[in-house]
C-alpha positions in Angstrom: 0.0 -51.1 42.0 2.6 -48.4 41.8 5.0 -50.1 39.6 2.2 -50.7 37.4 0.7 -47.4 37.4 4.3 -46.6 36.3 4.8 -48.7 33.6 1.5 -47.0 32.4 2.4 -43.7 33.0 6.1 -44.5 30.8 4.0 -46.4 28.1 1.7 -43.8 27.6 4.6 -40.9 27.4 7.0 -43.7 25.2 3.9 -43.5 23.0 3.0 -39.7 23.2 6.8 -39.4 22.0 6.5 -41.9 19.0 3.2 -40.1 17.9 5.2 -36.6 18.0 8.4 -38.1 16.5 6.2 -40.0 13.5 4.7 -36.7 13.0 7.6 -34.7 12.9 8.8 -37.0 10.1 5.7 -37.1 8.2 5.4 -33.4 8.3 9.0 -32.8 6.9 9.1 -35.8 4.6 6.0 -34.0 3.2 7.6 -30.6 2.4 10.8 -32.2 1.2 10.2 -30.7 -2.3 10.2 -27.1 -0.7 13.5 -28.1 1.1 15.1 -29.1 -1.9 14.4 -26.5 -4.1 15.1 -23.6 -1.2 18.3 -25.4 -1.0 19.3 -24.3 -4.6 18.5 -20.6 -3.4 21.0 -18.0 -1.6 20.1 -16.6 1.9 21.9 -15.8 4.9 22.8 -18.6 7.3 19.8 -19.9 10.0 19.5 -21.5 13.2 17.8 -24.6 13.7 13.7 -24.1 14.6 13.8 -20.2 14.3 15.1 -19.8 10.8 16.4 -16.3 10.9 13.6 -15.4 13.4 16.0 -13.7 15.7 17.0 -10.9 12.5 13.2 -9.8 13.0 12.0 -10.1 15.9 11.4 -7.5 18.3 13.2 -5.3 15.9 12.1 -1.6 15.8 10.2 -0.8 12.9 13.0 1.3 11.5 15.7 -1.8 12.0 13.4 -3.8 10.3 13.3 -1.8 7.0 17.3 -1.8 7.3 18.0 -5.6 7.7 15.3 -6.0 4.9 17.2 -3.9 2.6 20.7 -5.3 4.0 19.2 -8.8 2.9 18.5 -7.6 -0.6 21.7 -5.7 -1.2 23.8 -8.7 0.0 21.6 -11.6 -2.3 20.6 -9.9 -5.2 17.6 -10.9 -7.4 16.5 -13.3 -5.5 17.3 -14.8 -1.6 15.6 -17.1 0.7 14.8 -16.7 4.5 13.4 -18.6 7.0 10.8 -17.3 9.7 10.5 -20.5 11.6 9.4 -22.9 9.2 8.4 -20.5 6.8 10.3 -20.1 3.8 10.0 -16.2 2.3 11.6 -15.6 -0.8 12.7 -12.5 -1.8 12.6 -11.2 -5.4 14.1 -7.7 -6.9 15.0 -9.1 -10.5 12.7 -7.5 -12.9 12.3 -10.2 -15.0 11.6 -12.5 -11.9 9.4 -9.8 -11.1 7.4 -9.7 -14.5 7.3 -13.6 -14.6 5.7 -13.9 -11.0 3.1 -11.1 -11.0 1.6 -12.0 -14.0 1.6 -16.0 -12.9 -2.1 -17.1 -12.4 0.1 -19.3 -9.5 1.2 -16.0 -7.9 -1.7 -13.9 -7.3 -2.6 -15.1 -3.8 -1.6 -12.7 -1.3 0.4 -14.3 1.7 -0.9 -15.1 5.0 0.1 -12.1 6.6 -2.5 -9.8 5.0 -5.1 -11.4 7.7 -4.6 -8.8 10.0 -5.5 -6.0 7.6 -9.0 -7.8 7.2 -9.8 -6.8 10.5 -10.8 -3.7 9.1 -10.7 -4.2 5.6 -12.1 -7.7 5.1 -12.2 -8.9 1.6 -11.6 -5.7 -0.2 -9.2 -6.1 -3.3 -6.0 -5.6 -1.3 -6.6 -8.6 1.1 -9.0 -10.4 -1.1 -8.4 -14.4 -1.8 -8.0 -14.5 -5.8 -11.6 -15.4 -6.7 -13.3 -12.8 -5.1 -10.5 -10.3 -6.3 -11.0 -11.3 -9.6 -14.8 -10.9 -9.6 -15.0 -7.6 -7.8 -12.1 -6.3 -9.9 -13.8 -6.7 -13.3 -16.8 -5.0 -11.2 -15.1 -2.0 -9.8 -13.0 -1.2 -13.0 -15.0 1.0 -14.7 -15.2 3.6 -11.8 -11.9 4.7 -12.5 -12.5 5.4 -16.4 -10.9 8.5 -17.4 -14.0 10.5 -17.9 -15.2 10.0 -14.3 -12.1 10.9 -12.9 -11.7 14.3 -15.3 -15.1 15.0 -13.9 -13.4 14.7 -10.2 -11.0 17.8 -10.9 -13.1 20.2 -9.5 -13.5 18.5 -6.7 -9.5 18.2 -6.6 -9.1 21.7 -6.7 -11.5 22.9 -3.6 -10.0 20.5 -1.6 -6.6 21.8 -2.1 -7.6 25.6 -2.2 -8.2 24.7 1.7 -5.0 22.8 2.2 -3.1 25.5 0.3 -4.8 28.3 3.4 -4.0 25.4 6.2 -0.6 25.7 5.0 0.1 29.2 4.0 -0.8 29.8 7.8 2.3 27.8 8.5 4.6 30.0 6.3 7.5 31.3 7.8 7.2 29.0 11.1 10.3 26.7 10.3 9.9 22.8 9.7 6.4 21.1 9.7 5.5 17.2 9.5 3.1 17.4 6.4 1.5 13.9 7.6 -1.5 15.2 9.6 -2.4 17.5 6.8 -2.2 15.8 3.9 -4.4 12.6 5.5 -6.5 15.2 6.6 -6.9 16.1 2.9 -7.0 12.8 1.7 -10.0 11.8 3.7 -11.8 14.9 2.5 -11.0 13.9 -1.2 -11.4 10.5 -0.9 -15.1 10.7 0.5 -16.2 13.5 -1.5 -14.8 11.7 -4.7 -15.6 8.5 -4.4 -18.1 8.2 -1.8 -19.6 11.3 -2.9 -19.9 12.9 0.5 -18.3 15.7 2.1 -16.7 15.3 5.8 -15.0 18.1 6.6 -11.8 16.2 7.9 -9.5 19.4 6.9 -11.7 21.8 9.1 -13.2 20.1 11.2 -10.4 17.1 13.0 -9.5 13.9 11.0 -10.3 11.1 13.3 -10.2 8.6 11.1 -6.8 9.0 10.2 -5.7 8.8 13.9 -7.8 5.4 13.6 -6.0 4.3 10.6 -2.3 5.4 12.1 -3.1 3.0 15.3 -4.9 0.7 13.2 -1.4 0.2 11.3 0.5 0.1 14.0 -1.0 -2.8 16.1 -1.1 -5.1 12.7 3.0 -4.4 12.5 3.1 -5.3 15.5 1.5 -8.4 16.0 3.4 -9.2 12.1 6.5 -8.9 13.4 6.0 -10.0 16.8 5.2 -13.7 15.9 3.5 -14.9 19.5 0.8 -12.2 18.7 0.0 -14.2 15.5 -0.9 -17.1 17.4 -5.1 -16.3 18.2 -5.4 -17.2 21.4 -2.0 -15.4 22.6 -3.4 -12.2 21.1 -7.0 -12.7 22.8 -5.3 -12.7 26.1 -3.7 -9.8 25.5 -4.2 -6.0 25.7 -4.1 -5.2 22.3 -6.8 -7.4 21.3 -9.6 -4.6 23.0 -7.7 -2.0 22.1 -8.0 -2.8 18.2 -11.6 -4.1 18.2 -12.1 -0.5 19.9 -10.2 1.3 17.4 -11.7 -1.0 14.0 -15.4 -0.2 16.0 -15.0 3.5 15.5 -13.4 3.1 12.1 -16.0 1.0 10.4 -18.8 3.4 12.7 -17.0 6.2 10.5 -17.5 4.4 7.1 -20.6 2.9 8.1 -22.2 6.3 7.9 -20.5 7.4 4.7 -22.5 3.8 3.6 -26.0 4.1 5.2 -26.0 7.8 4.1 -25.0 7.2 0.7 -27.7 4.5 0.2 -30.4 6.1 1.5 -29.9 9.1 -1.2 -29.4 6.6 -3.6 -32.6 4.7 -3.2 -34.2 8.0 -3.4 -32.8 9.4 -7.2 -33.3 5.6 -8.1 -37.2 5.1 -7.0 -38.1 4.9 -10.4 -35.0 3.6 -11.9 -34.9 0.2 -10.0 -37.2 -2.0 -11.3 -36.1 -5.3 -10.0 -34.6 -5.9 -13.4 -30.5 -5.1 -13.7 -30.0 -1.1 -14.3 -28.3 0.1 -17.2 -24.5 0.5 -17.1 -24.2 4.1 -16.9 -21.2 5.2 -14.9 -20.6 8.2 -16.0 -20.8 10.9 -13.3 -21.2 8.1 -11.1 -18.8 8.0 -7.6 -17.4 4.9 -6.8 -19.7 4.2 -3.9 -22.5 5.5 -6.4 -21.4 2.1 -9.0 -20.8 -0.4 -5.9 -24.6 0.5 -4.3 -26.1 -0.1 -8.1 -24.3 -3.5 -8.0 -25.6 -4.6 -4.9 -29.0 -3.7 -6.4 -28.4 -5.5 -9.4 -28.6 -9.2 -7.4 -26.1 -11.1 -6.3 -23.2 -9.2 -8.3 -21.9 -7.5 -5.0 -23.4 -8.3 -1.6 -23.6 -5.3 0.9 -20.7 -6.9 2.9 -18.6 -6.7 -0.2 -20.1 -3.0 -0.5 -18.9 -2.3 3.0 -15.2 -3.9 2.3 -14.4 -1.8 -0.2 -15.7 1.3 0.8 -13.2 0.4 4.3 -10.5 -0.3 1.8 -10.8 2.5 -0.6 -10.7 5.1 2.3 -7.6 3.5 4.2 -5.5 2.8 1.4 -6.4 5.8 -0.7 -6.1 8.3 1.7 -2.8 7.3 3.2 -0.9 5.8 0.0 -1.2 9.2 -1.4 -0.9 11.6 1.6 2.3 10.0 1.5 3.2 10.1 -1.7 2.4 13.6 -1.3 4.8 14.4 1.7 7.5 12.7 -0.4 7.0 15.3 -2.9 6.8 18.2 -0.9 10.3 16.8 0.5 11.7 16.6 -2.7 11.2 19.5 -3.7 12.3 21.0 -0.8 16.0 19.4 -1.0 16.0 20.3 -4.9 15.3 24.1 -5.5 16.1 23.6 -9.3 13.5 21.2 -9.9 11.0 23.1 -7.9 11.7 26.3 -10.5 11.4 24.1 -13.3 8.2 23.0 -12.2 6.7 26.7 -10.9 8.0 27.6 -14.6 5.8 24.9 -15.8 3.1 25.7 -14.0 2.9 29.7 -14.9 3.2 28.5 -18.5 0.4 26.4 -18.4 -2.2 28.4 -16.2 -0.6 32.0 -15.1 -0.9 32.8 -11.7 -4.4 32.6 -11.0 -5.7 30.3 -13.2 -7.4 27.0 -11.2 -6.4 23.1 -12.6 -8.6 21.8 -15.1 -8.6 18.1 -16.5 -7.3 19.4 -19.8 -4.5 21.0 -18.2 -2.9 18.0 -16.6 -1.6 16.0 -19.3 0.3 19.3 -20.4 2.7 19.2 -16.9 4.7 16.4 -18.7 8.2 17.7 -16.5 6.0 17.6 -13.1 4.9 14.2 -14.0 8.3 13.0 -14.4 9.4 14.9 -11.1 6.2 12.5 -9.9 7.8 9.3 -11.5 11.3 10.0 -9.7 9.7 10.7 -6.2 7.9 7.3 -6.8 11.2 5.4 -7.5 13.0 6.8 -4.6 9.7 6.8 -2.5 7.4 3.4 -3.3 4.7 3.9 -0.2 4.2 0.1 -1.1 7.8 -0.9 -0.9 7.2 -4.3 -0.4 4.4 -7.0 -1.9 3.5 -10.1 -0.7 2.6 -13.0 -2.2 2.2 -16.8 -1.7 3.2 -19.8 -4.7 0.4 -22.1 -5.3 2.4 -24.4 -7.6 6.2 -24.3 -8.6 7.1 -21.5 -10.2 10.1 -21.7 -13.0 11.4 -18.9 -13.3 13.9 -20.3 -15.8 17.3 -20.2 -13.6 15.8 -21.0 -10.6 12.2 -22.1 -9.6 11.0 -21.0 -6.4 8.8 -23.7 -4.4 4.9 -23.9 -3.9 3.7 -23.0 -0.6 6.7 -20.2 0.1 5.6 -16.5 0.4 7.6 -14.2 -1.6 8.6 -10.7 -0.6 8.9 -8.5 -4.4 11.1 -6.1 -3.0 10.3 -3.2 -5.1 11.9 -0.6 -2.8 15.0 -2.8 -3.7 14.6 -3.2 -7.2 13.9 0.7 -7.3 17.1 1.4 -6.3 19.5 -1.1 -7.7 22.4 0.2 -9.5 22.2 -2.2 -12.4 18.7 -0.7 -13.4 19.4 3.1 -12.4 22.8 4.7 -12.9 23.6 7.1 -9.7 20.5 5.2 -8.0 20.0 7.8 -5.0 20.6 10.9 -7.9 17.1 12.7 -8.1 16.9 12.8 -11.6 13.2 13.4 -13.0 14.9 13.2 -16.7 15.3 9.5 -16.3 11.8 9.1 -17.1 12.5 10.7 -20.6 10.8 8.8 -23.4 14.2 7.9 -25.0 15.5 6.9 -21.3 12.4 4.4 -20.2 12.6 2.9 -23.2 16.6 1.4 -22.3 14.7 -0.1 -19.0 13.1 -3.4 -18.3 9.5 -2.2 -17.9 9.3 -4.2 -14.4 12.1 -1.7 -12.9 10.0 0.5 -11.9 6.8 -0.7 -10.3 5.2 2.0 -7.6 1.9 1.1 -8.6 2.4 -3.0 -8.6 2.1 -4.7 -11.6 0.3 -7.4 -13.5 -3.4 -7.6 -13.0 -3.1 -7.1 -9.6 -1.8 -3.8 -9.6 -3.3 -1.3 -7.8 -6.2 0.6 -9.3 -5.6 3.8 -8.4 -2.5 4.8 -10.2 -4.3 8.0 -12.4 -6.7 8.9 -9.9 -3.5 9.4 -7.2 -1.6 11.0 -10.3 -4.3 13.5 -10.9 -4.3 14.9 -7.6 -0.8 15.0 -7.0 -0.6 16.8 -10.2 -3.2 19.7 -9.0 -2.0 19.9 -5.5 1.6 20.9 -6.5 0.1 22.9 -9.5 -2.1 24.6 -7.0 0.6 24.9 -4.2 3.7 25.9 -5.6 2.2 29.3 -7.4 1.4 30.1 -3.5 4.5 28.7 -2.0 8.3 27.9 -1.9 8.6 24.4 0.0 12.6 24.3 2.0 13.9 21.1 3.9 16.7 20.7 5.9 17.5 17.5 3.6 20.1 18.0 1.5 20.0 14.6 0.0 17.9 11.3 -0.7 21.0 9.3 1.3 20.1 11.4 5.0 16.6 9.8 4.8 15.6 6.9 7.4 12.3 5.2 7.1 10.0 2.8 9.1 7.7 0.3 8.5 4.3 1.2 8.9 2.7 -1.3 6.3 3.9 1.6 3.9 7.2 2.9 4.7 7.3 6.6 6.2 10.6 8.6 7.4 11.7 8.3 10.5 11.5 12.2 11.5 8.2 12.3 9.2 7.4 14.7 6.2 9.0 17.6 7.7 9.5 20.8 5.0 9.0 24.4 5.8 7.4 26.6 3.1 7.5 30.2 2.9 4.9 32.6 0.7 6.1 32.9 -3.0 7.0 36.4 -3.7 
C-alpha cells in the first residue's frame, strides 16, 4: 500500500513537472518573435530569470534616475533591458521618437500606469487608447485660446498672494519653493478650471500632502516588483495606508464635483431641455464643459467626469509647480538672465502694471528662458508606452508586446542635438536656431496626439508668475551650475535637496 501510494505520489509530481516543463516551452516558443528581434538590439548584459532586475530593485529613487540615465548615455538611440521577462526598450533618437509617438501601434500606455488609476482612473494620462481618444476630442476645446486669455485675471490674483507668501521670506536664506508653489497650483487649478476657489495658499494645501504620498507609494510598489503582484500588496501595510490617502483625495475632489454641479444645474434650469445644449465654451471652465457633456447623454458618464477632474488637479498642479521651482532655480544660478528678463518685464508693463493676456505674447526672451528650463528640466522625463504590432522603425524594428521608455530627459540632453548640452542658453530657442533641430529634440510637453494638453495653459502662468515676481524680487541659489543638480524619481523627477532659492526684495 505504501509502495503504491508512492508510485502515485512520483507519478503525479513526474506529471506536475511535464505540465510545467511543456508550459515553459510553449510560453517561450510563443514569444520567440520578441526574442529575436530584441536580440538585434544593444543593452547591457542580463542574468538568467531576472533580466537586469537586480540594476532596479530596491534602488533609492535618486540611484534609479542615475542608472537610467547611465543606460542611455552608454546605448544611445535606442537599448533594450530586461525586468524579468519583460523586455523595455529605451528610445532617445528623435527620429525614433517622431516615428513611435505618432504610430497608431504606440499609443497604449504601458502596464505600469495602473497604479496611477488608483486615483486617477481613466483620465487621459492613464486612459486605454479608445477612451483617450474619445474624451480627448471632447475635452479639447476647453483649452482654446480665448478661454484661457479669459483665465489671466485669475492668474494674476493668485500670484499677487504667492508674491506676499514669498516676500515674507525675503532675506531669510535658502527656501524649498515646493510647498508653495503646489499650494498655488491647487488654488489655480480649481479656480481655473473647476471654477471654485479653495483657499490652499491661505488656508493649508492638504491635497498636495495627499498627492506627495500618493506618488510615493505608486514608485514604490513600481520599482519594488513583489508589491506589483495584488495579493502581496493586499497583505501589506501600504495597501490601507493608500486606500486611506486616495479616500481623502477623491473626498477633496469629490466636493469641487458635487459643488460644481449643483451650481450648474441651477444657471442651466432652463437651458437643459433633454435635447444636446449648444456648444458654447466660451467663458466656460473645464469642469463647467465636462458637466454639460455628461448632460448631453452618454458623451461623458459622471465617472469619466470624476476621472478627469482627479487627473487635471494632480497633474496640473504638480507638473507646473515644478516647472516653476525649476525656474526660480534658474534664475537664481544665472543673474544675467534674470536682468534680461526684469528688463523685459519693465519694458512691457513698468513697475506696477498687472499681466494682461495681451501682454504675454510680447515676453518672447522669458519664453525662451521658459523653453531652456524645460530642456534641462522635463518634469515628465520619461514616457511610457507599450507596442501593439511590430514597429519598423527603418534600422531596427522594436517588437510587439515590449514597453518602451522615450527617454526625453536623455534626448534633452544629448550632445549630438544640443552643443554644450548642460550650458543654459535661452538663445538656443532663437527662430534661426530651432529651425537647425529635429523638431522631436525637444519634447517637454510629449508629442504626437498624445501630448499633453496643457502646454499654453502651464506657459501662461509661468509667464505671469515670473512677470509678476521678479518686479518684486531678486531670486539667489547656492547653484552655480546645471551639472551640481541631483534629481529623484517621484513619477516626475524633482532635485534631491528640492527647489531651494533665496530671494531678497528688489530695490
Amino acid at each position: 500500500m505504501d509502495i503504491t501510494s508512492s508510485n502515485i505520489t512520483s507519478s503525479l509530481m513526474l506529471s506536475l513537472l511535464t505540465v510545467f516543463v511543456l508550459w515553459i516551452v510553449k510560453y517561450h516558443w510563443s514569444r520567440r518573435r520578441l526574442y529575436e528581434l530584441a536580440s538585434k538590439i544593444p543593452g547591457p548584459p542580463g542574468y538568467p530569470i531576472v533580466g537586469n532586475g537586480f540594476d532596479w530593485m530596491g534602488r533609492s529613487t535618486k540611484d534609479l534616475f542615475r542608472t537610467g540615465i547611465k543606460y542611455c548615455v552608454d546605448y544611445p538611440n535606442v537599448m533594450k533591458y530586461w525586468l524579468g521577462p519583460k523586455l523595455m526598450i529605451a528610445v532617445t533618437k528623435p527620429e525614433y521618437l517622431q516615428i513611435i509617438m505618432n504610430h497608431p501601434d504606440c499609443l497604449e500606455k504601458d502596464s505600469s500606469y495602473r497604479f496611477l488609476k488608483k486615483y486617477v482612473g481613466n483620465g487621459l494620462i492613464s486612459a486605454p487608447v479608445q477612451i483617450w481618444k474619445k474624451n480627448r476630442k471632447l475635452i479639447q476645446p476647453t483649452f482654446r485660446q480665448k478661454i484661457l486669455d479669459s483665465f489671466v485675471v485669475v492668474f494674476v490674483e493668485h500670484t499677487k498672494t504667492l508674491t506676499d507668501i514669498m516676500m515674507k521670506h525675503a532675506g531669510t536664506g535658502e527656501v524649498d519653493m515646493a510647498s508653495f508653489l503646489n499650494a498655488f497650483m491647487i488654488d489655480l487649478v480649481c479656480e481655473t478650471s473647476m471654477g471654485l476657489k479653495t483657499g490652499a495658499q491661505t488656508t493649508g494645501n492638504r491635497f498636495g500632502e495627499l498627492l506627495d504620498e500618493f506618488m510615493r507609494i505608486c514608485l514604490f510598489r513600481i520599482t519594488h516588483f513583489w508589491y506589483s503582484n495584488k495579493y502581496i500588496y493586499r497583505l501589506s501595510k501600504y495597501k490601507h495606508f493608500l486606500d486611506s490617502i486616495v479616500s481623502e483625495m477623491k473626498s477633496f475632489a469629490n466636493k469641487i464635483l458635487v459643488e460644481k454641479r449643483d451650481l450648474f444645474q441651477e444657471n442651466n434650469k432652463m437651458l437643459i431641455t433633454g435635447d444636446i445644449i449648444e456648444d458654447d465654451t466660451k467663458g466656460k471652465s473645464f469642469l463647467d464643459h465636462l458637466l454639460q457633456l455628461s448632460y448631453e447623454g452618454t458623451r461623458l458618464s459622471e465617472k469619466e467626469v470624476a476621472d478627469e477632474v482627479n487627473t487635471f488637479l494632480a497633474a496640473g498642479s504638480e507638473t507646473t509647480a515644478g516647472a516653476l521651482g525649476y525656474a526660480f532655480m534658474s534664475l537664481g544660478m544665472f543673474p544675467d538672465i534674470q536682468q534680461k528678463i526684469y528688463e523685459e518685464v519693465i519694458d512691457i508693463l513698468g513697475t506696477d502694471r498687472d499681466v494682461t493676456d495681451e501682454d504675454l505674447p510680447r515676453m518672447q526672451y522669458m519664453e525662451r528662458f521658459l523653453k531652456e528650463v524645460l530642456r534641462l528640466f522635463p518634469l515628465v522625463s520619461f514616457i511610457l508606452r507599450c507596442t501593439t504590432a511590430d514597429i519598423d522603425l527603418g534600422d531596427v524594428i522594436l517588437p510587439k508586446d515590449s514597453c518602451l521608455a522615450l527617454t526625453i530627459f536623455a534626448t534633452h540632453r544629448c550632445p549630438e542635438y544640443w552643443k554644450d548640452p548642460l550650458k543654459f542658453n535661452p538663445d538656443r530657442f532663437l527662430p534661426k536656431e530651432v529651425v537647425k533641430r529635429h523638431p522631436y529634440c525637444y519634447l517637454p510637453f510629449s508629442g504626437g496626439p498624445r501630448n499633453c494638453i496643457g502646454l499654453k495653459y502651464a506657459t501662461m502662468i509661468m509667464k505671469t508668475v515670473i512677470a509678476t515676481l521678479v518686479r518684486k524680487v531678486v531670486f539667489k541659489s547656492e547653484y552655480k551650475s546645471i551639472e551640481e543638480i541631483e534629481f529623484r524619481i517621484h513619477i516626475v523627477i524633482r532635485p534631491v535637496d528640492g527647489y531651494k532659492v533665496s530671494v531678497e526684495l528688489r530695490k
